[in-house]
C-alpha positions as CSV (number, residue, x, y, z in Angstrom):
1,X,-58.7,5.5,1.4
2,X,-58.8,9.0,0.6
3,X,-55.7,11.1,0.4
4,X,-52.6,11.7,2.6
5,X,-51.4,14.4,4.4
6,X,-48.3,15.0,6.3
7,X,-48.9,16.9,9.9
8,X,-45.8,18.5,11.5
9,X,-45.5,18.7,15.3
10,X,-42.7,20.5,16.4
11,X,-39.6,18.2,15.3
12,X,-42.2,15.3,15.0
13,X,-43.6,14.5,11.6
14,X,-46.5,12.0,10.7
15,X,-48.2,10.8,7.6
16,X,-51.9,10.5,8.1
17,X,-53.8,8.6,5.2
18,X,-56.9,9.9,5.4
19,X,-60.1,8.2,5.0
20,X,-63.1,9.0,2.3
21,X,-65.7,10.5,4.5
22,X,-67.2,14.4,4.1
23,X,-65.4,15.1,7.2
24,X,-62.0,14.2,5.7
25,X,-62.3,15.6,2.2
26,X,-63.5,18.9,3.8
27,X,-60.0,18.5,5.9
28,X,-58.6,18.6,3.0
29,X,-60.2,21.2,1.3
30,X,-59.5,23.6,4.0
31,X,-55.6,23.0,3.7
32,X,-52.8,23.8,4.6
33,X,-53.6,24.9,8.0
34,X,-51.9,25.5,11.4
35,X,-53.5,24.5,14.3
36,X,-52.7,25.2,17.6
37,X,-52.7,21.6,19.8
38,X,-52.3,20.3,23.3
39,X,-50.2,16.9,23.5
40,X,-51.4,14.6,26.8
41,X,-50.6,11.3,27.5
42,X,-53.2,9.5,25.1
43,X,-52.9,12.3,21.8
44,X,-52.9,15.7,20.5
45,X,-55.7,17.5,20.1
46,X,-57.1,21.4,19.1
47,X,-60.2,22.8,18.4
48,X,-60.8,23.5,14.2
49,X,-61.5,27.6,13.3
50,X,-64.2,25.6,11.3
51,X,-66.7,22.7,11.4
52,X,-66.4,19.3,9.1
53,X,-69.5,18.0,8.6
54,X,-70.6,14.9,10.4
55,X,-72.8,11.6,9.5
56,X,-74.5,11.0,12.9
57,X,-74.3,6.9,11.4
58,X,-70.7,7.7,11.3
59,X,-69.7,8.9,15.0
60,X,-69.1,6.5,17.5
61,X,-67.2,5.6,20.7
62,X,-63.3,5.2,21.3
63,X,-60.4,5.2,19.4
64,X,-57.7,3.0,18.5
65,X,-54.1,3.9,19.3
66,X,-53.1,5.6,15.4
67,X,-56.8,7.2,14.7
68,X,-57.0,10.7,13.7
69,X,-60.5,12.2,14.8
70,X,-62.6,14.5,14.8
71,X,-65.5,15.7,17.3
72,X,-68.7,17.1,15.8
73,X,-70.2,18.6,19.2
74,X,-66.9,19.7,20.3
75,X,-65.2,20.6,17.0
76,X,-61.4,19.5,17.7
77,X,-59.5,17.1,15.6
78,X,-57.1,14.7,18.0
79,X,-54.7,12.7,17.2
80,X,-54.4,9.4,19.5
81,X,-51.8,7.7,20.0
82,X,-52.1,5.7,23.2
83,X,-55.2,4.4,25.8
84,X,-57.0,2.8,23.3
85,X,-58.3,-0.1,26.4
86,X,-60.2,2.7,28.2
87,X,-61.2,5.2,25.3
88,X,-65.0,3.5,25.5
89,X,-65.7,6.2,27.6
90,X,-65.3,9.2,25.3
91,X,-68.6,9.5,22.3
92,X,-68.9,11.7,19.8
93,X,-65.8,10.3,18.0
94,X,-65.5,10.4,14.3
95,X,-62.9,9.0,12.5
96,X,-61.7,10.4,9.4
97,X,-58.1,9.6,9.2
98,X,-55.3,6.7,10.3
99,X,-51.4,7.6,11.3
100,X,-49.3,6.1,8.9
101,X,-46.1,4.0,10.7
102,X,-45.1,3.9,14.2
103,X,-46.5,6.2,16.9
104,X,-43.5,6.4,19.4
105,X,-42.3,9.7,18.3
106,X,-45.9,10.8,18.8
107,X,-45.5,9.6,22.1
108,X,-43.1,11.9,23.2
109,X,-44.9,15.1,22.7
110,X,-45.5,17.3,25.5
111,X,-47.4,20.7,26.0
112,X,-48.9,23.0,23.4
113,X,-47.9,22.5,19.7
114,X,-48.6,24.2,16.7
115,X,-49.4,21.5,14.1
116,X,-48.8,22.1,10.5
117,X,-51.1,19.9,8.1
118,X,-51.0,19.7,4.5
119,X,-51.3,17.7,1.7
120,X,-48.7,15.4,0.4
């Protein structure tokens, strides 16, 4: 694993431990940040002022409920939290990061959020 940061959601707090991949230690290089994200009913996610770079061997399909991602053709980073069974349907997934602990408080999120990410 690669290095952990904490990301602040309103009054919900979450420790992401990050994974080793260029896309993730360019995260990182690029904090702390404030991005501006919409909570739904499977995760959070906003569209980066910036690209990561991408492995094409590295992107795949889905999710699981706790992966933090990011979307090379799109260029948002989500956080997912829930409808890991259908999230086949969704490409162009890279992850780069894992929530740390449960996701319940994630779960209650609602609307648009300013997320605060920086390094532990």
């Amino acid at each position: 694993m690669g290095r952990r940061v904490t990301v602040r959601l309103g009054d919900v707090t979450a420790r992401v431990a990050l994974n080793d991949t260029p896309a993730a230690r360019a995260l990182v290089e690029r904090l702390p940040l404030v991005l501006r994200m919409c909570a739904s009913s499977v995760g959070c996610c906003g569209a980066l002022p910036f690209s990561l770079p991408a492995d094409p061997a590295l992107v795949h399909r889905g999710w699981t409920d706790g992966d933090v991602n990011y979307n090379p053709t799109g260029g948002w980073l989500a956080i997912f939290f829930e409808d890991e069974r259908n999230s086949l349907r969704y490409g162009d997934q890279l992850t780069i990061g894992r929530i740390e602990g449960q996701l319940d408080s994630l779960r209650t999120l609602d609307g648009r959020l300013d997320a605060v990410i920086d390094v532990n």
